[in-house]
C-alpha positions in Angstrom: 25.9 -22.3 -9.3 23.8 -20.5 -11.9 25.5 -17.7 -13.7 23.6 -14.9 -12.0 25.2 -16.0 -8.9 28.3 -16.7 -10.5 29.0 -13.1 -11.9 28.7 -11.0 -8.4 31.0 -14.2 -6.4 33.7 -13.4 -9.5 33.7 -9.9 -9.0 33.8 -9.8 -5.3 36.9 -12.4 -5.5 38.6 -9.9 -8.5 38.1 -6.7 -6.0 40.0 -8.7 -3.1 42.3 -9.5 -5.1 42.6 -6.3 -7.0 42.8 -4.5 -3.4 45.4 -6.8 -2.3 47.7 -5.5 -5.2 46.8 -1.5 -4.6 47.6 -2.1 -0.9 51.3 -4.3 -1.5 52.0 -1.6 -3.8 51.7 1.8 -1.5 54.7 3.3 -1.1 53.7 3.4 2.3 53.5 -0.1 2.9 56.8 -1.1 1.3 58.8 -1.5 5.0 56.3 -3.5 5.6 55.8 -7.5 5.6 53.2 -9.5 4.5 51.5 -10.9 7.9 51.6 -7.1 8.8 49.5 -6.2 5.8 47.5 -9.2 6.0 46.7 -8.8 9.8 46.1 -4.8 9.2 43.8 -5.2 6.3 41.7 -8.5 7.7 43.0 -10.6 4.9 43.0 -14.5 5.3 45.9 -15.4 2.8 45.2 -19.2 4.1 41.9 -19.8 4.5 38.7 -19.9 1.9 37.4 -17.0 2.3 36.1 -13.7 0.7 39.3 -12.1 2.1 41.4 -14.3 0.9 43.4 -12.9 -2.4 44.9 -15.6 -3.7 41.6 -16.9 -5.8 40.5 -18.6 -8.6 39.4 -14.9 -10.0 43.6 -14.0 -9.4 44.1 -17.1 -11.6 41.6 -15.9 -14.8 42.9 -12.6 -14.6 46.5 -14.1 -14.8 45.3 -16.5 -17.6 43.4 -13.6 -19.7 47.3 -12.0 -19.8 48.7 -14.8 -20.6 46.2 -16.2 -23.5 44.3 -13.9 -24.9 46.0 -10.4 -24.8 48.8 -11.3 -27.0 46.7 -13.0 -29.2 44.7 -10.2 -29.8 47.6 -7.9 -30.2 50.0 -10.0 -32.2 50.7 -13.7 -33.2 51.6 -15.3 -29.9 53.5 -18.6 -29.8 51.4 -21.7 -29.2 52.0 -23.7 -25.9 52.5 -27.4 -27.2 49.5 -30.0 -25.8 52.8 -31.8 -23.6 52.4 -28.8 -21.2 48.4 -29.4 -20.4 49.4 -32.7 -19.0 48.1 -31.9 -15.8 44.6 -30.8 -17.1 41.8 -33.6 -17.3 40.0 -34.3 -20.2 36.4 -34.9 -19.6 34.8 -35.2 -23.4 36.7 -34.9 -26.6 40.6 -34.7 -27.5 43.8 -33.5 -26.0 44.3 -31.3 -29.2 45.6 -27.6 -29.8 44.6 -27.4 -26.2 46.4 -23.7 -26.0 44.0 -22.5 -28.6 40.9 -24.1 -26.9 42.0 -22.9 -23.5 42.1 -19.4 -25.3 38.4 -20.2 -26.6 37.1 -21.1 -23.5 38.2 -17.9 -21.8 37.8 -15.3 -24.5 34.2 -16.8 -24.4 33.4 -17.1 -20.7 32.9 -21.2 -21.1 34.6 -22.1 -17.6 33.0 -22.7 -14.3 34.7 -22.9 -10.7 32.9 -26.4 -9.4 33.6 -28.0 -6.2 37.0 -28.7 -4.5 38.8 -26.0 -6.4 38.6 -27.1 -9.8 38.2 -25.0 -12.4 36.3 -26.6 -15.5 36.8 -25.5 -19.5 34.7 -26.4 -22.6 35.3 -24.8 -25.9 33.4 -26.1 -28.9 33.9 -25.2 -32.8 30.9 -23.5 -33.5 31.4 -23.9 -37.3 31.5 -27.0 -37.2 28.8 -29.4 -38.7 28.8 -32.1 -35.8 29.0 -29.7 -32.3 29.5 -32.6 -30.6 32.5 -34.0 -32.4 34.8 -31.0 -31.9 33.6 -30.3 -28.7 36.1 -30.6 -25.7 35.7 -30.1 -21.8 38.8 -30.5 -19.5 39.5 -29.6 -15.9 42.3 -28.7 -13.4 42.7 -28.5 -9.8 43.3 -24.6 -8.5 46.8 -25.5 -7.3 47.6 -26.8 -10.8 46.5 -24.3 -12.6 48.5 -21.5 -10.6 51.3 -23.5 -11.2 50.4 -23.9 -14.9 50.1 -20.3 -15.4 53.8 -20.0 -13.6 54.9 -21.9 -16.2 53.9 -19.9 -18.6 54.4 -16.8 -17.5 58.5 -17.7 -16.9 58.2 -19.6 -20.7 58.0 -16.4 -22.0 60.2 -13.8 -19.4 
């Protein structure tokens, strides 16, 4: 998928999602339970579709929280490399793997391919040999929601 196709798919999954949210969170819908909003809306929490909320976009927004705000706004504690065990490393080494997660989001290096896996690369661009501190890993969608869980609870 080239990335002028890329960018409108992303955006349509982040509405979705985003509209998924405004509509659990009405006042009016609180009685409510979720097949009713899901059947009253025409969402497909199940399927793999463009109605379907629960989306690799759901899981970059939830990482961009998690990884980049608080290192923007203050020093946030490092993840140690045991807790991207479930991540595959295509090219280079498991190493500081928080920070280069980080990198590869802050920078827009990741790609949804086939199957639901979502693919990373980060590379140090100050560095003499690109190709030495370059690294590309992947995770399965599944994974990675569960990853992010992880995190998220790490920290609450």
């Amino acid at each position: 998928m080239k990335d002028k196709d890329f960018y409108p798919m992303l955006l349509s999954l982040m509405n979705t999602t985003i509209e998924w949210v405004a509509i659990t969170a009405d006042e009016s819908n609180l009685d409510k339970t979720t097949r009713d909003l899901r059947d009253n809306n025409n969402f497909n929490l199940h399927g793999d579709n463009e109605r379907n909320p629960f989306t690799p976009a759901l899981l970059i927004a939830a990482s961009y929280i998690y990884f980049l705000y608080p290192h923007e706004s203050s020093k946030s504690e490092r993840l140690s490399d045991d807790y991207f065990n479930d991540f595959e490393i295509i090219q280079g080494e498991k190493k500081n793997m928080a920070g280069r997660l980080r990198n590869s989001l802050s920078h827009g290096r990741f790609k949804f391919c086939a199957d639901n896996i979502i693919e990373f690369s980060d590379e140090n661009v100050n560095s003499k040999d690109k190709n030495k501190n370059q690294i590309v890993f992947r995770i399965g969608f599944i994974k990675f929601g569960k990853f992010i869980g992880q995190c998220l609870s790490k920290n609450m």
